[in-house]
C-alpha positions in Angstrom: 0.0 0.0 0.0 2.9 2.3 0.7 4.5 2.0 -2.4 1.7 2.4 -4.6 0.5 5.7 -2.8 4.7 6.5 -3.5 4.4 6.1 -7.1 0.6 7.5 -6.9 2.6 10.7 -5.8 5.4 11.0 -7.9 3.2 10.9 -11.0 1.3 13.6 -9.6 4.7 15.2 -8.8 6.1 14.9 -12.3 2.2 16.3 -13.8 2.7 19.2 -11.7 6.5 19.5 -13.0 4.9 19.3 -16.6 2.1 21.7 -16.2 3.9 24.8 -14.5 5.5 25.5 -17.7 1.7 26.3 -18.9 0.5 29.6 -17.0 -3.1 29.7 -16.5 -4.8 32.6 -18.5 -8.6 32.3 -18.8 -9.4 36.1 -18.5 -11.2 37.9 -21.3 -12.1 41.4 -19.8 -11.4 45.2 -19.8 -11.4 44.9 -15.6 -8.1 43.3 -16.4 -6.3 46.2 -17.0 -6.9 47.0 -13.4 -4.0 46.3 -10.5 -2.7 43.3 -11.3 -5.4 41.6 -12.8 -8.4 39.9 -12.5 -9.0 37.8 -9.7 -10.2 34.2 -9.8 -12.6 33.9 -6.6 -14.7 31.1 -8.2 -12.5 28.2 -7.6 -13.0 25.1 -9.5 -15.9 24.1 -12.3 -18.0 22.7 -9.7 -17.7 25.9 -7.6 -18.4 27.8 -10.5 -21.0 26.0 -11.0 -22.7 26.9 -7.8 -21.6 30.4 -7.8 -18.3 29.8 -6.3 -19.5 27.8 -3.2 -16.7 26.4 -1.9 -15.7 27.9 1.7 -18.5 26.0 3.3 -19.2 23.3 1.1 -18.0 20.7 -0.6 -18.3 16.6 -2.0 -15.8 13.5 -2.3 -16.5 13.6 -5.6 -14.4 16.2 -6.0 -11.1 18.3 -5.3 -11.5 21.5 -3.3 -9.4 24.5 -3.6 -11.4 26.9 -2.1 -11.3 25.8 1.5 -8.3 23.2 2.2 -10.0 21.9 5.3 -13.1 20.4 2.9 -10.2 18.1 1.0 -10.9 15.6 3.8 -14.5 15.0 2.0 -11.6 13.4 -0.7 -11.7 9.6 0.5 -10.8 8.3 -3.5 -7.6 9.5 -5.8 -9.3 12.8 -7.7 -7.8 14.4 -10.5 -9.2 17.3 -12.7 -8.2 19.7 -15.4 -9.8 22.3 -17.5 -9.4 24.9 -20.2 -11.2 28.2 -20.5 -12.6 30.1 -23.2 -14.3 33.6 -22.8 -16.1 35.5 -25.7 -17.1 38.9 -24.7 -18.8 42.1 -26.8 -17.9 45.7 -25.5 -19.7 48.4 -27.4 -19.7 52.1 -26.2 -22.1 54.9 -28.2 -20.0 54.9 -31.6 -17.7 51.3 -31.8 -18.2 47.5 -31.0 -15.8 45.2 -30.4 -15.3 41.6 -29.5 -13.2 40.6 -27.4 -12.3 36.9 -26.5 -9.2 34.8 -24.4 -8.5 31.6 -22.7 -6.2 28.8 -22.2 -5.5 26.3 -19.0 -7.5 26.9 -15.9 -6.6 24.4 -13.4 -5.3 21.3 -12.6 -5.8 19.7 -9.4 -5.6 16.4 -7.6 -6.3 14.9 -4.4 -4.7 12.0 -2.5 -6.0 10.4 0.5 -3.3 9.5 2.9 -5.7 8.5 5.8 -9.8 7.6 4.1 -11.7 10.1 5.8 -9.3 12.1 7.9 -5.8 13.4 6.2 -5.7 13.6 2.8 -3.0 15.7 0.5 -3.3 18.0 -2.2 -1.9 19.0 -5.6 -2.2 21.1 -8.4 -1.9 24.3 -10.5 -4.2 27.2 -10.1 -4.9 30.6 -11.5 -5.2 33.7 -9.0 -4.7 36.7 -11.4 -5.1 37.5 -15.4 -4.6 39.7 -17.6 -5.8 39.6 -21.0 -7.0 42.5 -22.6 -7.0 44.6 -25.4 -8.3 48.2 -25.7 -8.7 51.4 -28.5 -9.0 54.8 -26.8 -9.1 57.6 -29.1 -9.0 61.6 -27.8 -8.4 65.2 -29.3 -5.4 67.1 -27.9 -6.1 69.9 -26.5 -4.7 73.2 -28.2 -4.0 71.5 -31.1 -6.2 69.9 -34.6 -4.6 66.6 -33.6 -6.2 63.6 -32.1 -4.6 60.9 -29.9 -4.8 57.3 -30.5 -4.1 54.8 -27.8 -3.6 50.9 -28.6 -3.7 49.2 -24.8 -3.2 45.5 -24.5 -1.9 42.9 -21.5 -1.3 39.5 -21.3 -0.2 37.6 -18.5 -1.1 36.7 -14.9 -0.3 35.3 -11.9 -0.3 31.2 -11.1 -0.1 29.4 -8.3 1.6 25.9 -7.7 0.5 24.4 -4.7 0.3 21.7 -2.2 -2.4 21.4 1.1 -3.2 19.1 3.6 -6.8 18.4 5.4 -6.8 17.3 8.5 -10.3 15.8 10.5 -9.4 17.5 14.1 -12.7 15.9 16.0 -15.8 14.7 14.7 -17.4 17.0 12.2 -14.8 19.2 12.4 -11.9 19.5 10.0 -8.6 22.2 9.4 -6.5 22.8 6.7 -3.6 24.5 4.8 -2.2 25.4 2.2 1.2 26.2 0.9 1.7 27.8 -2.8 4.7 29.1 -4.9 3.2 32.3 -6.4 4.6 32.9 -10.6 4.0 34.8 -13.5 4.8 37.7 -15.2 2.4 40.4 -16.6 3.2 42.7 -20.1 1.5 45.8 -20.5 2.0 47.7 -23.9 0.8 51.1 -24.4 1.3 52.5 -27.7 0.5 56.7 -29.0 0.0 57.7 -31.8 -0.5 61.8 -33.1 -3.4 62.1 -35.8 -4.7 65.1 -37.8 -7.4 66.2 -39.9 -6.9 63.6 -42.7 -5.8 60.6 -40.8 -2.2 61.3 -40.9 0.3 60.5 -38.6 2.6 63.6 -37.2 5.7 62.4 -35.3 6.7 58.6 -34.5 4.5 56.4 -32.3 5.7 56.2 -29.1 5.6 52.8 -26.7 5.2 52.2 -23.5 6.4 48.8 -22.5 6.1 47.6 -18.8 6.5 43.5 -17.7 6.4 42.7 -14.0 7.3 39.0 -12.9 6.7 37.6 -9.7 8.2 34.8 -7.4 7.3 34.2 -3.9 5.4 31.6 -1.1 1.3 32.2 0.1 -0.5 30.4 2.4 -3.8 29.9 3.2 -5.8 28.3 5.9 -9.1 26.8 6.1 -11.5 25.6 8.4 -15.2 23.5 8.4 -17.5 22.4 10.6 -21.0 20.4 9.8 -23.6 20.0 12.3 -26.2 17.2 11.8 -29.4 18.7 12.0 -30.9 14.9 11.0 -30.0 11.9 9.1 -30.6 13.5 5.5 -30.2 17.2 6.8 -26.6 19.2 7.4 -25.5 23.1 8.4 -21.8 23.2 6.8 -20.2 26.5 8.4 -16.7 27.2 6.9 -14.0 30.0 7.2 -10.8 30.7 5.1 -7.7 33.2 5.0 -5.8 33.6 3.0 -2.0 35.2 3.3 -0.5 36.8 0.4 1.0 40.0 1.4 4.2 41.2 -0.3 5.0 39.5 -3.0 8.2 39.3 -4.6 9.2 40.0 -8.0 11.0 42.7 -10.8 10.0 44.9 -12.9 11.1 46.4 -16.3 10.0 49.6 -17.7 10.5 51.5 -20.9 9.3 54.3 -23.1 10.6 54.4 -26.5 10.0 55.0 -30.1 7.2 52.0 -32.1 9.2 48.7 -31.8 11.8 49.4 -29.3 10.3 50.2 -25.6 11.0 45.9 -24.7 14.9 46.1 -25.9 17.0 47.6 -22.8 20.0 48.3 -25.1 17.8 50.3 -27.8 17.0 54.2 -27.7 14.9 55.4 -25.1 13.8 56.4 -21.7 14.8 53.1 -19.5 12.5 53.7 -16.6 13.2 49.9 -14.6 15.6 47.7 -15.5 15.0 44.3 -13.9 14.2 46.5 -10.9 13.9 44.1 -7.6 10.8 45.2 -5.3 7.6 43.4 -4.5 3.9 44.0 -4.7 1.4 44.3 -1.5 -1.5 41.8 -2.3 -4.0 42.3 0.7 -4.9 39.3 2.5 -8.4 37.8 1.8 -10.8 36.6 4.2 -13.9 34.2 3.6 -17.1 33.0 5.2 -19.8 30.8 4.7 -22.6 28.9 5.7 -24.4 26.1 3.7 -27.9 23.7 3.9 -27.4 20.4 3.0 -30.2 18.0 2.0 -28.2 14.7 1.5 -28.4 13.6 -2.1 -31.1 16.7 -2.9 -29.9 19.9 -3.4 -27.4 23.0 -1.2 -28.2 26.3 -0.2 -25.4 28.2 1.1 -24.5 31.9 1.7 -20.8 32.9 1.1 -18.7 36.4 0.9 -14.9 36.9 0.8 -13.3 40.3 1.4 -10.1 41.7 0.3 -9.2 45.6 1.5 -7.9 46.8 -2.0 -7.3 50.4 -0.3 -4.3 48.5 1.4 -3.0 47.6 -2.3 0.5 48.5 -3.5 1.8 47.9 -7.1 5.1 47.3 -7.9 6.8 50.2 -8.9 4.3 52.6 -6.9 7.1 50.8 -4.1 10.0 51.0 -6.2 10.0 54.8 -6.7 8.2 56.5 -4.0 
């Protein structure tokens, strides 16, 4: 039994190794361009599925990233992946515009190490991304010129991580989680100088900016069910989550069309592989479920994250 739950684990081990390479993205939206991204509250499918229940409640049938105390309901071997796609259309009084992005979402895995009380687990998650892409044309003021803007970002930040769920007494369970934070993020913002009849005056200008990230979260969970009879269950369940600064460096450049991501080209070199970090603020979660066994949940949820505390990266570099 030992060594198959040893080679059980280094195949999930060597998945893992395989899969870090590919970054989840799976954001499609304007609110992107915001911070550092868009956050992934949702969890997995299933969560999604239930409007990102998951602090309170959760099933054996599958993994649990939400709250790593609910991974001891994972008494079989559980492994699940998925890809995202996102198709939206944005559309102001004059211009429409679709906009669309995906890629890998998740991949995670449970491992019972005790049936019913400890159980391990795995996988690769998304908590930021950005993907978006964005037109903004203006006049100048004083001038019969008008300003054209081309935004886009790609990028994100990923997680890597491995928790443990442990059943501390009866019908009440704990758990944590440890993660390796990655990613890198590329903004590109490029101006152009228009008149009258379309033309260009001057050369476009680029603004180039790519922040990467490398650091250690945690997060801790806890769950509690209360039998109100044999069919009927209260799950109450609480989460926080650790993220604070977050290590990383930046590079920043503004330059002429072409040129703003080459350090040795002409230009205004703002960061150069700059070393800093990024204030995430922590996130707190709460919840409370109904369960009628084999019928149908009901559960009320929130999770809270002061964004007034938030710090980017070279907001901390320079001031």
């Amino acid at each position: 039994m030992l060594s198959k739950i040893k080679l059980q684990l280094l195949g999930v081990i060597c998945t893992l190794f395989l899969f870090s390479e590919a970054q989840a993205q799976s954001s499609a939206s304007t609110y992107s361009a915001l911070g550092i991204g868009e956050f992934n509250y949702s969890g997995l499918t299933q969560n999604q599925g239930m409007g990102g229940l998951g602090v309170s409640y959760g099933t054996g049938w599958n993994a649990n990233v939400v709250n790593p105390a609910l991974t001891t309901y994972n008494t079989i071997f559980n492994f699940q992946a998925a890809l995202n796609y996102k198709k939206f259309n944005a559309k102001n009084s004059s211009e429409s515009s679709d906009v669309d992005g995906g890629g890998l979402s998740y991949v995670a895995m449970s491992l019972p190490l005790k049936s019913g009380k400890v159980t391990m687990g795995l996988g690769l998650n998304q908590i930021t991304s950005v993907n978006y892409r964005l037109q903004v044309e203006s006049a100048v003021e004083n001038a019969e010129l008008r300003a054209y803007n081309y935004v886009q970002g790609d990028g994100g930040i990923s997680e890597t991580y491995m928790s443990f769920g442990v059943k501390v007494a009866k019908n009440f369970s704990l758990g944590a989680q440890v993660s390796y934070l990655f990613g890198s993020t590329i903004r590109n913002n490029q101006l152009s100088l228009l008149n009258d009849n379309d033309n260009p005056v001057g050369n476009t200008t680029e603004y180039y900016e790519r922040l990467t990230v490398s650091d250690i979260g945690f997060k801790g969970g806890a769950h509690y069910v209360a039998k109100l009879s044999d069919k009927n269950n209260l799950h109450f369940g609480a989460i926080y989550q650790n993220l604070g600064d977050v290590s990383g460096k930046a590079f920043a450049k503004l330059a002429a069309l072409g040129e703003a991501s080459d350090p040795d080209s002409d230009g205004d070199l703002i960061a150069n592989d700059e070393k800093g970090s990024i204030y995430i603020p922590n996130r707190i979660g709460f919840g409370v479920t109904f369960e009628k066994m084999n019928k149908f949940a009901l559960g009320l949820e929130g999770q809270y994250q002061d964004f007034n505390k938030f710090k980017s990266f070279l907001e901390r570099v320079f001031l």
